[in-house]
C-alpha positions as CSV (number, residue, x, y, z in Angstrom):
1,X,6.6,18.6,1.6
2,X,8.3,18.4,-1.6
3,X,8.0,14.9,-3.4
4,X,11.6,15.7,-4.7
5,X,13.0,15.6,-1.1
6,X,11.4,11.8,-0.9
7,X,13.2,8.5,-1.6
8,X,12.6,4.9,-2.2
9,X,14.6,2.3,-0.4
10,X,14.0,-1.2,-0.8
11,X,12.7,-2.7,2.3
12,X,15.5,-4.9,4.3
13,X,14.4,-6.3,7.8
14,X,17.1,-5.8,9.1
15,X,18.0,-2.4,8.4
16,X,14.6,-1.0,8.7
17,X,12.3,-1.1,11.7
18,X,9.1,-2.9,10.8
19,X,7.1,-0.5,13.4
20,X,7.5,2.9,11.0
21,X,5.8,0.7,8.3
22,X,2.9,-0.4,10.4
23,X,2.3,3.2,12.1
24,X,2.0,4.4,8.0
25,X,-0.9,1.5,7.7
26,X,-2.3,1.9,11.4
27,X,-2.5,5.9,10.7
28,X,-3.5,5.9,6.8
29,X,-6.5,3.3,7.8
30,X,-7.3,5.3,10.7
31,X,-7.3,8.7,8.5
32,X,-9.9,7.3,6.0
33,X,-12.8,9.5,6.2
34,X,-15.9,7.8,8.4
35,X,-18.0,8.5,5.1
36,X,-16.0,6.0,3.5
37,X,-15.0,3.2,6.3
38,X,-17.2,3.3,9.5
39,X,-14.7,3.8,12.9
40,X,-15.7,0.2,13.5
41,X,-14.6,-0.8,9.7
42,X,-11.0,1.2,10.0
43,X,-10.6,-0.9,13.7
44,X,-11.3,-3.9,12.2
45,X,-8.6,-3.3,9.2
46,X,-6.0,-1.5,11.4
47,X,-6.5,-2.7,15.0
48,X,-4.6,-0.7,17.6
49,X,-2.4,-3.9,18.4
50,X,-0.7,-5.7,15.3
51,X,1.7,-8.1,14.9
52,X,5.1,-6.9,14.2
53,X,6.4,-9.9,14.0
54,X,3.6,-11.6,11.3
55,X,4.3,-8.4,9.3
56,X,7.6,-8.7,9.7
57,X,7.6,-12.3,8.0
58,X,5.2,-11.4,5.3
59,X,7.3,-8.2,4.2
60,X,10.3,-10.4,4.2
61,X,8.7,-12.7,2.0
62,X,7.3,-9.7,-0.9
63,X,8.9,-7.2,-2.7
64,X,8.5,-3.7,-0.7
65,X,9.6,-0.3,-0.7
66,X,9.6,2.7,1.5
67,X,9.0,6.1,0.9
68,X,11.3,8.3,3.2
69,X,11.7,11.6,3.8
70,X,15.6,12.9,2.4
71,X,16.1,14.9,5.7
72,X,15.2,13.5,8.8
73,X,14.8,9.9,7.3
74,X,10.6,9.4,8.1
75,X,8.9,6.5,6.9
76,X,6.0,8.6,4.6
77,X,4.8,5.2,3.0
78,X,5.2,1.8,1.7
79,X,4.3,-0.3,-0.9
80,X,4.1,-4.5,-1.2
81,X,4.2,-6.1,-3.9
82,X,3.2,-9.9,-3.8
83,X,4.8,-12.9,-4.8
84,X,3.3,-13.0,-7.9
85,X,4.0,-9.5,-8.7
86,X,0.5,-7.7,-7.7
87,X,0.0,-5.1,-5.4
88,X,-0.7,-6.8,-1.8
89,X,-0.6,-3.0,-0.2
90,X,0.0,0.8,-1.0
91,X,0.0,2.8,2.3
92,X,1.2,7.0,2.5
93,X,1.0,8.6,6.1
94,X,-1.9,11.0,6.0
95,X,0.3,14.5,6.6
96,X,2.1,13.3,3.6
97,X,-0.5,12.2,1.1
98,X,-1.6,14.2,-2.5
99,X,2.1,15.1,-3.0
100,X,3.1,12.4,-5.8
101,X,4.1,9.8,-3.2
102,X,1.9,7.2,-4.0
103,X,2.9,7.6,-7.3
104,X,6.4,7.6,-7.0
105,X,6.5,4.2,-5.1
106,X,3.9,3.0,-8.2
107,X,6.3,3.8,-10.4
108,X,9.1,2.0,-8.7
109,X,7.1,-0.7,-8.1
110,X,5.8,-0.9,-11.8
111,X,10.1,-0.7,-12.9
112,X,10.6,-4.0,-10.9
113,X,7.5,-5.8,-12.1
114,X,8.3,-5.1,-15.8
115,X,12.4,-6.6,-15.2
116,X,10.9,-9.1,-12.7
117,X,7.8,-10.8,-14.2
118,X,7.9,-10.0,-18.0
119,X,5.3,-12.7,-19.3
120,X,2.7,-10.9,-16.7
121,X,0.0,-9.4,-18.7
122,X,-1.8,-7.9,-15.8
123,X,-1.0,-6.0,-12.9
124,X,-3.6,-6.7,-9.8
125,X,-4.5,-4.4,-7.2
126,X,-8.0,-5.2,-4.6
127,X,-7.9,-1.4,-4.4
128,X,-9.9,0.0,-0.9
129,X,-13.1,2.5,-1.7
130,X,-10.3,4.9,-0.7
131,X,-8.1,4.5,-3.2
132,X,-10.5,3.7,-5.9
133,X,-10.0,6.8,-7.6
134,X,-6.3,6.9,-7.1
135,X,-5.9,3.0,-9.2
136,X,-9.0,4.9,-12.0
137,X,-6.2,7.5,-12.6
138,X,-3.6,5.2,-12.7
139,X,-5.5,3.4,-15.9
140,X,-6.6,0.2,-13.4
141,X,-10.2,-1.0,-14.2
142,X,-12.6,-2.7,-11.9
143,X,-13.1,-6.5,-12.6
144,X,-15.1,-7.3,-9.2
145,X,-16.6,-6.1,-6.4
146,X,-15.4,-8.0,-2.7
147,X,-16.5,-8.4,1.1
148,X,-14.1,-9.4,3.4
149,X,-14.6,-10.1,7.3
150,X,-12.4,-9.0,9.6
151,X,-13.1,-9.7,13.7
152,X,-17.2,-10.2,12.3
153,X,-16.8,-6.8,10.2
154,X,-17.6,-6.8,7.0
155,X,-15.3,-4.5,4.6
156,X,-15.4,-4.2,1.1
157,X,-12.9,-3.0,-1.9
158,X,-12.9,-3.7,-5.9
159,X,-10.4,-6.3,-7.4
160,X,-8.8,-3.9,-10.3
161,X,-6.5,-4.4,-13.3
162,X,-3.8,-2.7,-15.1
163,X,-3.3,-4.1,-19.1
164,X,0.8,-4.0,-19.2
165,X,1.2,-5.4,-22.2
């Protein structure tokens, strides 16, 4: 797939079904290697039955854009931005991952923040062991280390931070 044949929409409820966003997180989570997030980690993250109407009310609420493909219109990704401007959630569908996607709805997401919230000095991701090195390239920096239960699992990501001042 050719990134150039992608593009970003801003997410609108209703225009967009919320079920093509949560299939991207449900498969992306589920596509993590088991080297990374145990089968019973991703579960606990992604379960197979999520609320499309709780997502639907948080993405109304946040800033979010969707990555589709030009031709046939496929949600390839999202990303969330919350209402203070950080990153809640960056999600690309596994088939369409390492082809600038990611980035692409970075840099869209980084254009808004900049007109949106100019007196923010940091940008804030809490960046899974999976995308650690994504956020690294990106110039993000760990500040902290977390553990978060889910359904008695415990997961863990880093709290990172971009300088854009």
């Amino acid at each position: 797939m050719n990134p150039n044949a992608v593009v970003i929409e801003t997410f609108d409820a209703k225009g967009m079904n919320v079920r093509e966003l949560i299939n991207v997180f449900h498969r992306s989570v589920h596509a993590i290697p088991n080297a990374i997030y145990s089968s019973e980690q991703k579960l606990a993250w992604a379960p197979d039955c999520l609320d499309a109407s709780g997502w639907k009310t948080r993405l109304e609420a946040h800033s979010v854009w969707v990555a589709r493909d030009e031709k046939n219109k496929e949600c390839l990704g999202f990303i969330e931005l919350d209402s203070e401007g950080d990153i809640e959630c960056l999600y690309v569908c596994p088939r369409a991952q390492r082809q600038g996607i990611a980035k692409n709805l970075i840099v869209t997401a980084f254009e808004y923040l900049i007109q949106q919230y100019s007196d923010k000095r940091q940008w804030q991701v809490q960046a899974s062991d999976a995308a650690y090195e994504f956020f690294i390239k990106l110039g993000f920096l760990p500040t902290q280390r977390n553990q978060i239960e889910r359904f008695g699992v415990l997961l863990e990501n880093t709290s990172m931070a971009k300088s854009i001042i």
